[in-house]
Structure formats: structure tokens, C-alpha cells
Backbone as numpy.savetxt, mean C-alpha at the origin, in Angstrom:
# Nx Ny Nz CAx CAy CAz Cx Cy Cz
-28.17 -2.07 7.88 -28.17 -1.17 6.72 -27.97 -2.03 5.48
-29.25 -1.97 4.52 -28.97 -3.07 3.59 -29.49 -2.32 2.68
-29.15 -1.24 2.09 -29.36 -0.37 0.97 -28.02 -0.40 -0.02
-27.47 -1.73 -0.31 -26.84 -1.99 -1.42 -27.08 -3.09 -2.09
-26.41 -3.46 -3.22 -26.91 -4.67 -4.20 -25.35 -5.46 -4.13
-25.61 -6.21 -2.95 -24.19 -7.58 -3.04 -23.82 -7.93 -4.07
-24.53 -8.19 -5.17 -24.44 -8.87 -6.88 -23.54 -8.01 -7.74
-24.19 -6.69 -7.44 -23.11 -5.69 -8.16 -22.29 -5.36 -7.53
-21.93 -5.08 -5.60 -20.18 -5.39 -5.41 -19.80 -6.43 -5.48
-20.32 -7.81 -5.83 -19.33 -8.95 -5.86 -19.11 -8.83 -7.81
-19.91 -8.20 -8.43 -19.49 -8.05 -9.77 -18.77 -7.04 -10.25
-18.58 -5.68 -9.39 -17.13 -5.20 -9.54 -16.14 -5.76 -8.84
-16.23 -6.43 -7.88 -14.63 -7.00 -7.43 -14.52 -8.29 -8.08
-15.35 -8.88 -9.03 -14.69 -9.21 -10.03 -14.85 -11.09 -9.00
-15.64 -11.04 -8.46 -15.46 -12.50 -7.78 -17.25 -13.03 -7.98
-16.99 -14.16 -7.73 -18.44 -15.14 -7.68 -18.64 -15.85 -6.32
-19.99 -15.50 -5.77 -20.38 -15.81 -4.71 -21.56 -16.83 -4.37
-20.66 -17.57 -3.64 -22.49 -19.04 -3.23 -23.35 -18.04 -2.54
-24.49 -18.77 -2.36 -25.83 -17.84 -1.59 -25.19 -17.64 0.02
-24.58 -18.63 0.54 -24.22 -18.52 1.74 -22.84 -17.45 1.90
-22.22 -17.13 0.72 -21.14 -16.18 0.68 -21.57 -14.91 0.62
-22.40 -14.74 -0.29 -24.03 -13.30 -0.45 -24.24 -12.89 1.00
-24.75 -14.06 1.79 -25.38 -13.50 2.98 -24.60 -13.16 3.99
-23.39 -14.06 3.94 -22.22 -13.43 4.62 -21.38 -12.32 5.02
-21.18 -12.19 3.70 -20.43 -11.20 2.94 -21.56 -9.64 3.44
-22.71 -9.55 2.76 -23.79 -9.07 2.85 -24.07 -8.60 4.14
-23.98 -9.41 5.30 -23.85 -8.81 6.48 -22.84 -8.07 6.94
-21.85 -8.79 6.79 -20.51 -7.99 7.42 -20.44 -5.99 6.56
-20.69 -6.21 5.37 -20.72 -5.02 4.46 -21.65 -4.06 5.08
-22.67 -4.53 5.36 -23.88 -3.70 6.21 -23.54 -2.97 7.47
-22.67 -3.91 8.21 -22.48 -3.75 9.91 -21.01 -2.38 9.30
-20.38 -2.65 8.28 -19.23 -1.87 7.99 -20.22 -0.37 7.27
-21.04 -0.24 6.73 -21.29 0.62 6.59 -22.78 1.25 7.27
-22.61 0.85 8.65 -23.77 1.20 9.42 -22.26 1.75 10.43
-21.13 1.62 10.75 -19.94 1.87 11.03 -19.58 3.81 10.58
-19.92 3.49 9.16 -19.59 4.45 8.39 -20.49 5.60 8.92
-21.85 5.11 9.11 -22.86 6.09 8.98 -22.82 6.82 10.61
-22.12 5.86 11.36 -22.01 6.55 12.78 -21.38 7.29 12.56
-20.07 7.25 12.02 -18.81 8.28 11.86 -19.06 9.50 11.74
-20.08 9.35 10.37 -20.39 10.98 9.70 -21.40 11.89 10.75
-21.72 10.74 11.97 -22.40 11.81 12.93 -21.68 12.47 13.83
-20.50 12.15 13.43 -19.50 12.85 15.07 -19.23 14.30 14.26
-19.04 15.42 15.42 -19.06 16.72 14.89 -18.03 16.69 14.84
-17.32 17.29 13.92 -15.82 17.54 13.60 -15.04 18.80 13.39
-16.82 20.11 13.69 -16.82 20.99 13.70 -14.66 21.74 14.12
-14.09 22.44 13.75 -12.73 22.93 14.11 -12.38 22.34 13.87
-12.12 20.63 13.65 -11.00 20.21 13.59 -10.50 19.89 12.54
-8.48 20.09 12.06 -8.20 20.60 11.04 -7.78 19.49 10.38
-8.28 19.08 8.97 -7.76 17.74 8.46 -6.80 17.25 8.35
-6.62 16.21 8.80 -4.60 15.32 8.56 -4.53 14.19 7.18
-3.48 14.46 7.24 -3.07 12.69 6.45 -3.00 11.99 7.68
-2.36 12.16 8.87 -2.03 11.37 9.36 -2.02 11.65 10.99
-2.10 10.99 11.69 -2.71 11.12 13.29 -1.60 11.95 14.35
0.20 11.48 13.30 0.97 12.06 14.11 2.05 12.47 13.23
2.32 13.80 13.26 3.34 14.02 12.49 4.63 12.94 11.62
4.90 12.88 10.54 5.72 12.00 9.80 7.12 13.23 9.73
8.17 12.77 10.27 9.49 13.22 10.29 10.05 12.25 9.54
10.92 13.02 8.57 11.91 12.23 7.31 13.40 11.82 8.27
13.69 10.94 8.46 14.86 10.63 9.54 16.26 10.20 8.33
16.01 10.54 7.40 17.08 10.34 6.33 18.48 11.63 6.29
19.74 10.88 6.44 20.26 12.44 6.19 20.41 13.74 5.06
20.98 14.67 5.46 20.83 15.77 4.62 21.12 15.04 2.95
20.60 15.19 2.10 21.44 14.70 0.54 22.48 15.80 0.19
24.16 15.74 0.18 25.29 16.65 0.39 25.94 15.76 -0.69
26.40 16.05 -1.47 27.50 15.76 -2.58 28.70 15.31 -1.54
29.67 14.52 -2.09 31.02 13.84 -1.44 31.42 13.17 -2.36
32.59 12.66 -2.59 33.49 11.76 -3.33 32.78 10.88 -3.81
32.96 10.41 -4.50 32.26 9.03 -5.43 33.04 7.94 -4.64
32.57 6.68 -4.21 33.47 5.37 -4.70 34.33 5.25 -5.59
35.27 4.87 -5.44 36.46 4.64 -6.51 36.01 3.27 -7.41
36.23 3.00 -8.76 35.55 1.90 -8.64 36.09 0.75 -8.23
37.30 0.39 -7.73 37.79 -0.85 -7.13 36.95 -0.62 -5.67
36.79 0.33 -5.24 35.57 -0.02 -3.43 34.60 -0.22 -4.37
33.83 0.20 -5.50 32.33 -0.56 -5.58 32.35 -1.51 -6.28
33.40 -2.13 -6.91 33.28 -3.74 -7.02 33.98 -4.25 -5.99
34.19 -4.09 -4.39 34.74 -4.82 -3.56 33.91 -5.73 -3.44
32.47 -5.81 -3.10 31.69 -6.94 -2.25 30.87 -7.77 -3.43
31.59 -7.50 -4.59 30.91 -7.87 -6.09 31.37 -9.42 -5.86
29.70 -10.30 -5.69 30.19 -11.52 -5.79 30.28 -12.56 -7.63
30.46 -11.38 -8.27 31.01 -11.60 -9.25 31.06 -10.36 -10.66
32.65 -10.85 -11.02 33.00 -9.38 -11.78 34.14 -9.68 -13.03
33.62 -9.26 -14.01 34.42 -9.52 -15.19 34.79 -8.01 -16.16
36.31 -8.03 -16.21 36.55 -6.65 -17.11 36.20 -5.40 -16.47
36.04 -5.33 -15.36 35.90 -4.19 -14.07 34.19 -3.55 -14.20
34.08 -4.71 -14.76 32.19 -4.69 -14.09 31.32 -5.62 -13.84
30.16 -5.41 -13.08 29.12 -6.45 -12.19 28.58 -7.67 -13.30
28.99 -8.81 -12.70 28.70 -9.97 -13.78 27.36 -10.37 -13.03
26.01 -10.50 -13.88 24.93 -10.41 -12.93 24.12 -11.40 -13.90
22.91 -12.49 -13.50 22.63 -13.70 -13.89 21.47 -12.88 -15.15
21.58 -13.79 -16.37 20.70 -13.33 -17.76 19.82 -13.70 -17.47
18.69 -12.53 -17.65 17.19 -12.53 -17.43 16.38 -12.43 -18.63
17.23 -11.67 -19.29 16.11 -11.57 -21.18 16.74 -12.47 -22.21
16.12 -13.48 -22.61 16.37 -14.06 -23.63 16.44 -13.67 -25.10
């Protein structure tokens, strides 16, 4: 299946191709969308569209309000702390 123009997808993805990268490239793209064209022949008649092949379960717990940290527990593991807050390395000049 060679009903595309390699020149113009290698000139939206923004790359430059030797002749031997063209023909390369060029094949594999073909065999991928001769891939494609099988797909759209399978009947799919009933069946109901997914995101995804198997259900996605959120395994996170409930979000429930509780006590805060005090702040001496959340600067416990502070590997560095000045004036009862996080001393952390200068990034903006």
C-alpha cells in the first residue's frame, strides 16, 4: 500500500531523510498501514467500544479528612531546616 507521499510525512515530523531512509521508512509505513486496512475489515458489528481491554479499578484509598501533621512530624525527615521551615537548594536566580 503505497498511496502516501514519504516527503510530506517526513516533512511533518519535522525530520530529513537519505533515499535509503525514504525507502525504508516507506516500506515499513506501507506494511503498517496495509495492517490498518485489514483491521477496518473485521466486523465489529455489537461490539461495545472501550478505552480499555480490561476494566481500570482506582486502588487508592477513600480521600477522608484526619488530623494534619503537627509541624515538628513534617519537618522530622527534613534533611534540612531553618526557622521551622524546609531549607531547599536556589533554583531562580
Amino acid at each position: 500500500m503505497s498511496d502516501f507521499n514519504i516527503h510530506y510525512v517526513a516533512k511533518l515530523a519535522r525530520i530529513e531523510l537519505s533515499p535509503a531512509e525514504e525507502e525504508k521508512l516507506g516500506t515499513q509505513l506501507g506494511h503498517i498501514l496495509g495492517y490498518i486496512a485489514k483491521l477496518k475489515e473485521v466486523d465489529v458489528t455489537g461490539v461495545e467500544a472501550t478505552a480499555h481491554a480490561f476494566p481500570l479499578v482506582n486502588v487508592t484509598r477513600p480521600d477522608v479528612a484526619r488530623e494534619p501533621l503537627s509541624h515538628e512530624a513534617a519537618l522530622s525527615n527534613a534533611p534540612s531546616r531553618s526557622g521551622g521551615l524546609f531549607v531547599v537548594p536556589k533554583i531562580v536566580e
